[in-house]
C-alpha positions as CSV (number, residue, x, y, z in Angstrom):
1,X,15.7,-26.8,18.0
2,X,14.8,-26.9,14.5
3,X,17.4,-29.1,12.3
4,X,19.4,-27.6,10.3
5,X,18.9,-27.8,6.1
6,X,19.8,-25.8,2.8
7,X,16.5,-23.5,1.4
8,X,16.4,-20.8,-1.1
9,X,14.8,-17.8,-0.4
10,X,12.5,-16.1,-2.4
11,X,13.7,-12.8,-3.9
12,X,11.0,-10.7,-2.7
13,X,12.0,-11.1,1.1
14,X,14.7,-8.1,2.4
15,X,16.6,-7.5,5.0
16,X,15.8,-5.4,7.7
17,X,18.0,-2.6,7.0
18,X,16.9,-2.4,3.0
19,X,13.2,-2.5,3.8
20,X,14.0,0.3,6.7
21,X,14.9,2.0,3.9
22,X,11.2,3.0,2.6
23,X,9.7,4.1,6.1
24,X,10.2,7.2,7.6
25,X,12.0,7.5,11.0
26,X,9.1,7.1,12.8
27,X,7.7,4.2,11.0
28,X,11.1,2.2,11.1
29,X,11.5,2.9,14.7
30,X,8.0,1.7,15.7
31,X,8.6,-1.6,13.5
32,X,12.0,-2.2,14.7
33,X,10.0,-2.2,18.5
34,X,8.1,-4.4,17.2
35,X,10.6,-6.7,15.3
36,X,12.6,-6.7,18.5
37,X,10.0,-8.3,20.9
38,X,8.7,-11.2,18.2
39,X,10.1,-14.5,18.9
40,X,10.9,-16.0,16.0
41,X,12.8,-19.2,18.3
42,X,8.8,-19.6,19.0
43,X,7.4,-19.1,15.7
44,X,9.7,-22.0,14.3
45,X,8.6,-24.4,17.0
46,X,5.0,-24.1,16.5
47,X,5.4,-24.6,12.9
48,X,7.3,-27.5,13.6
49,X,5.0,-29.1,15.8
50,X,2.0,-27.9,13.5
51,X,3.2,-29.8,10.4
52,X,5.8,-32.3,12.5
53,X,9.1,-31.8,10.8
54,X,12.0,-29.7,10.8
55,X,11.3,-25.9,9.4
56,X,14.0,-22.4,9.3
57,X,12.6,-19.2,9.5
58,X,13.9,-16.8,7.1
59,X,15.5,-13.5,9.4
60,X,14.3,-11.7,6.2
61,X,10.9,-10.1,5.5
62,X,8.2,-8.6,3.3
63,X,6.0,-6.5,4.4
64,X,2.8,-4.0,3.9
65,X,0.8,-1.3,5.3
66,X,-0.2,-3.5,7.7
67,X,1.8,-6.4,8.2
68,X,5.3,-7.8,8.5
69,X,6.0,-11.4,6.7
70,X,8.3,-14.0,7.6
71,X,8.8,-16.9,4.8
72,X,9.0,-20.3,6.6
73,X,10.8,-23.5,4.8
74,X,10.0,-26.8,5.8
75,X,12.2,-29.4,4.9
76,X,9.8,-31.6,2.9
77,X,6.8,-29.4,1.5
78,X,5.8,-26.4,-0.1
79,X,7.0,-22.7,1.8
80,X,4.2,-21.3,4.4
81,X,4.2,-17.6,5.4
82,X,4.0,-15.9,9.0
83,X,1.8,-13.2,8.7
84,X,2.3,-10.9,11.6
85,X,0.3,-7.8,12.5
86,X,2.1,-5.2,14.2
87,X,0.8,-1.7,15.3
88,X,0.0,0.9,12.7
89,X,2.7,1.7,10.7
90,X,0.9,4.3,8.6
91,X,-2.1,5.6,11.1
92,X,-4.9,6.9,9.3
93,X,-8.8,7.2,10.0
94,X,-9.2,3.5,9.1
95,X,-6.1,2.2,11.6
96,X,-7.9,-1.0,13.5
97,X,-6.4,-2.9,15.9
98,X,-4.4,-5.6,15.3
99,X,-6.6,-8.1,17.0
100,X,-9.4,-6.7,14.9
101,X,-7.1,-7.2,11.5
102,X,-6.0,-10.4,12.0
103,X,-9.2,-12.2,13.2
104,X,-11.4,-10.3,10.2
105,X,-8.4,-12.2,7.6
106,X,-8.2,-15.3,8.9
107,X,-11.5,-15.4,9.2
108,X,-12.4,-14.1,5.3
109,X,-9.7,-16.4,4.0
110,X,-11.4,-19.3,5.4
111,X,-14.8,-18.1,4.4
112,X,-13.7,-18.2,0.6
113,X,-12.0,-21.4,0.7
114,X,-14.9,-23.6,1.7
115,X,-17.8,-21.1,-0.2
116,X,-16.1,-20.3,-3.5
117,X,-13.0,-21.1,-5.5
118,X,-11.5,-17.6,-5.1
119,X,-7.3,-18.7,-4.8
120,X,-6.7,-17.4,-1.2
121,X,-3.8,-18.9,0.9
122,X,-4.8,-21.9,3.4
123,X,-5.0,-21.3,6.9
124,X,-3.0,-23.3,9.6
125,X,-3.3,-21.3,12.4
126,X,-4.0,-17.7,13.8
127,X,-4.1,-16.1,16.8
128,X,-5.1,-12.3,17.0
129,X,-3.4,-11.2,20.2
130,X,-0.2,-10.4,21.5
131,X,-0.5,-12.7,24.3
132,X,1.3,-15.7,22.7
133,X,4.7,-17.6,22.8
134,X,5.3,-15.6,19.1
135,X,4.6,-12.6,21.2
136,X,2.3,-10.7,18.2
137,X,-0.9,-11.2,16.8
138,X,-0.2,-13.7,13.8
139,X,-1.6,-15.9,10.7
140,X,0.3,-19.4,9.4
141,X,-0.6,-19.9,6.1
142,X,-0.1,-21.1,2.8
143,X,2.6,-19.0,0.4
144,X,1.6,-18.6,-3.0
145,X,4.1,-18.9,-5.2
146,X,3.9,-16.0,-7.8
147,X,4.9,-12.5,-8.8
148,X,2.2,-9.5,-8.1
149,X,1.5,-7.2,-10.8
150,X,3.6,-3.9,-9.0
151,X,6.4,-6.4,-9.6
152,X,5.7,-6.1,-13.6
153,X,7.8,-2.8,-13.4
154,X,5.4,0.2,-14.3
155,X,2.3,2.5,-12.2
156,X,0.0,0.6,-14.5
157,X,1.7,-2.7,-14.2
158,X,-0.9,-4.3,-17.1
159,X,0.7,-2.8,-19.8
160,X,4.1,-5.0,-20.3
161,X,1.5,-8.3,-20.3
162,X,0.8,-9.1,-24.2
163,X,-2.4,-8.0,-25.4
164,X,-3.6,-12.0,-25.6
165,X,-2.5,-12.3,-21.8
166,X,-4.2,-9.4,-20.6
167,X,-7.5,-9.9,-21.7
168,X,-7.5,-13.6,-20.6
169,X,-6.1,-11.9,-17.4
170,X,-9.3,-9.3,-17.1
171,X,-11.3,-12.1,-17.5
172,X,-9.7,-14.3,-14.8
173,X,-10.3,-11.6,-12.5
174,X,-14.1,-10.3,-13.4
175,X,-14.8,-13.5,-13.1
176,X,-13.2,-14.2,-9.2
177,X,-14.9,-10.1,-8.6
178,X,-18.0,-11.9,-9.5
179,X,-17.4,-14.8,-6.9
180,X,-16.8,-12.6,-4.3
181,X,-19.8,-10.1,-4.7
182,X,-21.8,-13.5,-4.9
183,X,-21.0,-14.1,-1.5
184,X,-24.1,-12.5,0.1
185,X,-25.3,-11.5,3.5
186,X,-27.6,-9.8,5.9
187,X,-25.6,-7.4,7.8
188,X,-23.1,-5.0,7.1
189,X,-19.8,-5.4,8.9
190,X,-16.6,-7.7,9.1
191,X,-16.6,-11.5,9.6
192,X,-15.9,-13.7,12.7
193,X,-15.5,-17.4,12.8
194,X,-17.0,-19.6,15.8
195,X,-14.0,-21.5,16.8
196,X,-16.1,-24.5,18.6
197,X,-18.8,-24.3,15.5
198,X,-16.7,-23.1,12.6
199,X,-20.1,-21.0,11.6
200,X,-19.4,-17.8,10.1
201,X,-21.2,-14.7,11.4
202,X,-20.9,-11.0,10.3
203,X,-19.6,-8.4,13.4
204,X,-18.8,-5.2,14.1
205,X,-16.2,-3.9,12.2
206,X,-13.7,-1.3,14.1
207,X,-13.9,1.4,11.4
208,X,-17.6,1.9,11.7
209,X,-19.3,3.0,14.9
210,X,-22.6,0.9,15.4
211,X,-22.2,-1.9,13.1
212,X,-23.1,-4.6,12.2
213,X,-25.4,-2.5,10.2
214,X,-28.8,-3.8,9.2
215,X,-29.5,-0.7,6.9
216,X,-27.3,0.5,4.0
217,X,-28.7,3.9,5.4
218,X,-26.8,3.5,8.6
219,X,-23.7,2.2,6.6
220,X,-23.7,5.6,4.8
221,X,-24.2,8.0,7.9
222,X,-21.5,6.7,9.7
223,X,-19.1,7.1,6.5
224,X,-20.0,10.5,6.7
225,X,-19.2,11.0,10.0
226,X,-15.7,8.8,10.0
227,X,-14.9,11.3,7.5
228,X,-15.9,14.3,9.9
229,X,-13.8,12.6,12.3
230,X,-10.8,11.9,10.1
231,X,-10.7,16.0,9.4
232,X,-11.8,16.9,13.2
233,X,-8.2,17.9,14.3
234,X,-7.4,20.1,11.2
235,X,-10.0,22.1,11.9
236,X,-7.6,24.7,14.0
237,X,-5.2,24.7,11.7
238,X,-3.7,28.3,10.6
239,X,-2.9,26.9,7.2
240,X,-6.2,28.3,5.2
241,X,-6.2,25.2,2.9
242,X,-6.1,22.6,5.1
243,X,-8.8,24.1,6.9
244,X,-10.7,24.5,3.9
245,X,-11.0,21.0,3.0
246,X,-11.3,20.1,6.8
247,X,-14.6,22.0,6.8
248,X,-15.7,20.8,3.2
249,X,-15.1,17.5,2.8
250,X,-17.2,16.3,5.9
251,X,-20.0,18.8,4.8
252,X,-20.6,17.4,1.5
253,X,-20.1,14.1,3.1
254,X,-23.3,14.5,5.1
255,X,-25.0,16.0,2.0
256,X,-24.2,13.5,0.1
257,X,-25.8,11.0,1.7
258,X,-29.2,13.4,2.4
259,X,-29.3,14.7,-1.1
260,X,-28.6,11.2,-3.3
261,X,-30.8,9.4,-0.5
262,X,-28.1,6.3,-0.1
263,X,-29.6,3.6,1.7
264,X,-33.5,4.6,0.7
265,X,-33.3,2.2,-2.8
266,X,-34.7,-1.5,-2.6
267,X,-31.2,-2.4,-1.5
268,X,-30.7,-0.8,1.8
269,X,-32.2,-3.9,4.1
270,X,-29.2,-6.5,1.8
271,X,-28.3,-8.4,0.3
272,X,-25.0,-6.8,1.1
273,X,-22.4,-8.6,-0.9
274,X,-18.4,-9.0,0.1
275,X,-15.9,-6.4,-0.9
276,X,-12.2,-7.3,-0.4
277,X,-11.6,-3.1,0.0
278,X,-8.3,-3.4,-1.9
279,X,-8.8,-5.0,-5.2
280,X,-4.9,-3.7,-6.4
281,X,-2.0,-4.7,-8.2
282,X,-0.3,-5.4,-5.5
283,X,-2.4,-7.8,-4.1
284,X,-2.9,-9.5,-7.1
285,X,-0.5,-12.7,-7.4
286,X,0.7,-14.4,-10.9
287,X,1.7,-17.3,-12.3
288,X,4.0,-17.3,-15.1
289,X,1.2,-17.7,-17.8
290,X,-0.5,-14.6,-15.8
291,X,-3.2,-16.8,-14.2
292,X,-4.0,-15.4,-10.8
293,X,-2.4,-17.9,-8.7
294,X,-4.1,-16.0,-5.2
295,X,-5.5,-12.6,-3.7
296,X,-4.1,-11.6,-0.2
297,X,-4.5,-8.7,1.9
298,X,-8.5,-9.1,3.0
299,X,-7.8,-7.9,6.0
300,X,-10.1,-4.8,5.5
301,X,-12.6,-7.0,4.2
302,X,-16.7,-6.1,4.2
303,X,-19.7,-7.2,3.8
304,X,-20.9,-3.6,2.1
305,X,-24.2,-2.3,0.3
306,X,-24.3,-3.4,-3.4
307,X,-23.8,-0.1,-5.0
308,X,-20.8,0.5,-2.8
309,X,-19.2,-2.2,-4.4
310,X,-16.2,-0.7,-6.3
311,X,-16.5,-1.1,-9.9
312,X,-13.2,-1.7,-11.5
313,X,-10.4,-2.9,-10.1
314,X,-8.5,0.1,-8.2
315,X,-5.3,-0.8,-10.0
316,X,-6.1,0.8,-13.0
317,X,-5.9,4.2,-11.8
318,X,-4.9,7.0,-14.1
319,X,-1.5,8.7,-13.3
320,X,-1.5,11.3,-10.1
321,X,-0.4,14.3,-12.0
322,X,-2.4,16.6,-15.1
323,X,-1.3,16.0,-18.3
324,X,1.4,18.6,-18.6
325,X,3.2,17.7,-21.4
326,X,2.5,15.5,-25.0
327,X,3.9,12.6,-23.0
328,X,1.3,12.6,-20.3
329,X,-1.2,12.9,-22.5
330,X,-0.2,10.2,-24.8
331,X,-0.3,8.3,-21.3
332,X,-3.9,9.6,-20.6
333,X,-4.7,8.4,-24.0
334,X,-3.4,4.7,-23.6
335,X,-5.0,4.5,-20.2
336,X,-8.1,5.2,-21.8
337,X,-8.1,2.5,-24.1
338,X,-7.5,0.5,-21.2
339,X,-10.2,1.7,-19.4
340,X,-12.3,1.0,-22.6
341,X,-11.2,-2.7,-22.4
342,X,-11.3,-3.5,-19.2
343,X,-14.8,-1.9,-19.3
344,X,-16.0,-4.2,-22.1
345,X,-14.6,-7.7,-20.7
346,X,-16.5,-6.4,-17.4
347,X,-19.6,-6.0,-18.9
348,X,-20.0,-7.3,-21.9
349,X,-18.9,-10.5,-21.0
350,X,-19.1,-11.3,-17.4
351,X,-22.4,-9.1,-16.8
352,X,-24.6,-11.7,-15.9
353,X,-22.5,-12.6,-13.1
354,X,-22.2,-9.5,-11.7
355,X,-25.3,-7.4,-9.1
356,X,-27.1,-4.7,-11.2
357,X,-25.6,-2.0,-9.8
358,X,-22.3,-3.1,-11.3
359,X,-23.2,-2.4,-15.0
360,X,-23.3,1.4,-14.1
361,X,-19.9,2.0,-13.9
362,X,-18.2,5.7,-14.3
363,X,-14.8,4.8,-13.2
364,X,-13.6,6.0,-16.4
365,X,-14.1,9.1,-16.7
366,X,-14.1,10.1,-13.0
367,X,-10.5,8.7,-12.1
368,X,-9.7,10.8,-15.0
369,X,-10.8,13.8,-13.9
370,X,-10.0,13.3,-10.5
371,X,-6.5,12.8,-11.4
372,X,-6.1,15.8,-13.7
373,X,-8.5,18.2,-12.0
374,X,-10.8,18.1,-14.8
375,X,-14.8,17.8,-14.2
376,X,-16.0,18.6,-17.3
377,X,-18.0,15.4,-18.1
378,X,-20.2,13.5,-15.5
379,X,-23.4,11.6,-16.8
380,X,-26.6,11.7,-15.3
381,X,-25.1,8.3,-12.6
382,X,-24.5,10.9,-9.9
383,X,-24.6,8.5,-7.4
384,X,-21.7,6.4,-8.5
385,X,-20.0,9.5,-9.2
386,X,-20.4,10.6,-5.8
387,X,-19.9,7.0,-3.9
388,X,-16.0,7.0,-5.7
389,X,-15.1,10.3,-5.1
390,X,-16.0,9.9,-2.0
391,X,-13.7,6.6,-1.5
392,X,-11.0,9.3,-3.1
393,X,-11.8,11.5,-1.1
394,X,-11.2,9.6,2.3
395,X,-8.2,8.2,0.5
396,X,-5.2,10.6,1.7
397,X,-4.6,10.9,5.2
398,X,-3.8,14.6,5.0
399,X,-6.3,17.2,3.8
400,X,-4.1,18.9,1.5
401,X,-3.8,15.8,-0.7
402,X,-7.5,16.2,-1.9
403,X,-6.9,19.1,-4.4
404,X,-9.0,17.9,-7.3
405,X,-11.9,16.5,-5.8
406,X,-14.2,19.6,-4.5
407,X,-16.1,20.5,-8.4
408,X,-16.1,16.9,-8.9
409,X,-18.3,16.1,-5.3
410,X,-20.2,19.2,-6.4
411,X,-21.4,18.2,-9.2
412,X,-22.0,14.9,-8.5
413,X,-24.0,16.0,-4.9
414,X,-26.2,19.0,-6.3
415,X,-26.2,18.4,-10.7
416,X,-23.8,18.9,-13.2
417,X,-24.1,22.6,-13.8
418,X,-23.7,23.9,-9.9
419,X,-20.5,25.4,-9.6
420,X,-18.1,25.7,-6.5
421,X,-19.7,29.6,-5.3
422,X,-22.9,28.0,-5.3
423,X,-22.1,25.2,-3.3
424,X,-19.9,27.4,-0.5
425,X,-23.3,29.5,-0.2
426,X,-24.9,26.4,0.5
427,X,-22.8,25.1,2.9
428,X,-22.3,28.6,4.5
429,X,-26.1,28.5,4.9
430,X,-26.4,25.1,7.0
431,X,-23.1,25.7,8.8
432,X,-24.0,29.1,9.6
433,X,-21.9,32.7,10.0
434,X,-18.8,32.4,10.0
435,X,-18.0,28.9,9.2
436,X,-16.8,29.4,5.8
437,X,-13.2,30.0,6.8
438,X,-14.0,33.5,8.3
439,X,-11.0,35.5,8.6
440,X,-10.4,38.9,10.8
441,X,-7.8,40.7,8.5
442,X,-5.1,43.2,8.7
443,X,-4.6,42.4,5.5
444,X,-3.2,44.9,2.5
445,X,-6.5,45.8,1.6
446,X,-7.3,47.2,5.2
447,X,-10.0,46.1,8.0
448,X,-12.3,44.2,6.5
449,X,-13.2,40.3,7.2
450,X,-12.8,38.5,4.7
451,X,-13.7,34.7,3.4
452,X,-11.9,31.8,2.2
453,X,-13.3,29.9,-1.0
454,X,-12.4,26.8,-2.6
455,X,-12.0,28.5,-6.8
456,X,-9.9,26.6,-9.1
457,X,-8.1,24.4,-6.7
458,X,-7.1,27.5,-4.9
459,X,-8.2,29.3,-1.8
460,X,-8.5,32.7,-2.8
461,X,-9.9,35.6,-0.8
462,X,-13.0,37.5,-1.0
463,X,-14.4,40.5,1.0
464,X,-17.0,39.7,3.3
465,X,-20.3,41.0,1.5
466,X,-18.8,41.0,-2.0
């Protein structure tokens, strides 16, 4: 039995019932399955015998997408976390296992403490299946003490850090970006640790069919059919626009990769370089002086092609909605300087630590027109155009949330002056009759067939033949 003794919890960690709160039905019932089998009895005795003195673990939690946290105080020492992976809470095309998830952390966050000085939490024990005395796939590690940025109180939580603070921030985290896309390797995939070697070797990861890849090539076709795959079951639907972007979507997926040619630069046979997948706010912990005191959540972790390296962290995101009124556009304003800044501590200062591909970066203006459903400006970088709209695109787990993107993919796929009629014709001419959302009417306008085209963010009708 662990002995008893007075701790203060952190304020982040809720009880059950508040943090039951933010899930849907479905999502609070599966975790509360879950939460009702661990064993936390268990999960205080291990630590106990791991560190040999008395520990409490907290009944409250934090959690994530992925993961359910437990704070642990021992009675002489710093706080350690239980990181525990349950099912899916939020199933999407990219839901692993959580075998998968846990060993591809621990063994990233072990990686970058003996390869760079990236601040990750410390690893004192994992094991990635159920079949334990906790009775869940789990990680013991170091807590770091700190606030993320979502905590800072706004969407684009930068903005309440001082001007001298946030630029000294930018530059704390180019520079860690920079140690991580230093970390080279040979294959593309997740990362395994030998537990009688400690070597580190790159593995198949579950959201990709086939790897480890060898190729970036390969890497690419199989994006482009996870995204097929991931729109597969819409395809029935009676709901014209989801079937729209269920047909769409996966097209200009495949000829995306055949028309750009991914995978056929000098870069397809590596280096491939690591990509935490998630560089965001809330992931993102801080000190008091804003020093990045640790990055968490690698638990989607790859070793990816370099120009599939995201280029700006994905916290700085533009707002969701267009710019509707004076307000929102003084926002799109401000977020554009931000954009401007960030962009020049990237590159102008911390460019030679970064791959080429890097300094090519249209974040800028594409997050902007993603977000507003504007495409009026895309430069002559297509590809990185195309490789972030397509991370957009594969974003949202249902197909209606992609309104926005279909000019933007266009143009980037086929040149800056196709438009949307141009590309349906296309795509009606490799899919063949009847593909482009072929309707039999009855409609007012009597029996005709008629087809559904993507126009303005809109489906709108149009006579077969016209």
């Amino acid at each position: 039995m662990s002995e008893e003794f007075q701790f203060r919890l952190s304020p982040r960690w809720r009880s059950r019932e508040t943090t039951f709160m933010q899930w849907t039905d479905d999502q609070s019932a599966r975790v509360r399955e879950f939460l009702d089998n661990v064993n936390l009895d268990a999960l205080a005795e291990m630590t106990q015998d791991i560190f040999q003195q008395p520990c409490v673990v907290s009944q409250n939690f934090a959690r994530g997408a992925c993961a359910i946290v437990f704070e642990i105080a021992l009675k002489n020492g710093d706080p350690i976390v239980a990181r525990l992976s349950p099912p899916s809470i939020t199933p999407t095309f990219r839901s692993t296992s959580s075998e998968y998830k846990t060993k591809n952390y621990a063994a990233w966050l072990r990686y970058l403490r003996t390869h760079t000085d990236i601040p990750v939490p410390e690893v004192y024990d994992a094991c990635a299946i159920s079949k334990n005395a906790i009775r869940a796939p789990y990680i013991l590690m170091q807590a770091i003490v700190g606030r993320n940025l979502l905590d800072h109180g706004t969407r684009l939580a930068i903005y309440p850090i001082p001007d001298e603070k946030r630029l000294k921030l930018f530059h704390n985290l180019a520079s860690l970006m920079a140690q991580a896309y230093r970390c080279q390797f040979t294959a593309i995939g997740g990362l395994e640790m030998c537990p009688n070697t400690g070597q580190f070797a790159i593995v198949s990861s579950q959201n990709f069919d086939g790897s480890p890849f060898n190729s970036a090539k390969d890497y690419y076709h199989c994006v482009a059919n996870n995204i097929e795959a991931c729109f597969h079951n819409y395809r029935t639907s009676t709901d014209p626009e989801v079937k729209a972007h269920s047909i769409f979507l996966p097209w200009i997926a495949k000829r995306m990769v055949m028309e750009l040619e991914f995978g056929t630069s000098g870069i397809d046979r590596g280096p491939f370089a690591l990509c935490h997948e998630d560089w965001a706010f809330h992931n993102l912990i801080l000190g008091d002086d804003y020093k990045i005191n640790g990055i968490i959540d690698w638990e989607f972790a790859m070793a990816l092609p370099l120009d599939a390296l995201p280029r700006v962290p994905i916290f700085m995101m533009p707002p969701y909605s267009a710019a509707d009124t004076s307000a929102e556009a003084e926002r799109l304003v401000q977020y554009r300087r931000e954009f401007n800044e960030i962009s020049r501590c990237y590159i102008e200062k911390e460019a030679p630590n970064f791959p080429q591909p890097y300094l090519h970066s249209n974040l800028e203006d594409l997050d902007l027109d993603i977000r507003t459903t504007r495409a009026l400006f895309l430069d002559e970088d297509r590809r990185t155009v195309a490789l972030e709209s397509l991370r957009w695109a594969i974003f949202f787990e249902y197909p209606t949330d992609r309104l926005g993107f279909e000019e933007i993919l266009v143009r980037a796929v086929f040149g800056p002056k196709t438009t949307l009629r141009e590309a349906f014709k296309i795509m009606e001419d490799d899919l063949g009759e009847g593909t482009a959302f072929l309707q039999k009417g009855d409609l007012e306008n009597g029996e005709k067939d008629w087809l559904w085209y993507w126009e303005n963010g809109q489906v709108t009708p149009h006579a077969k033949g016209s």
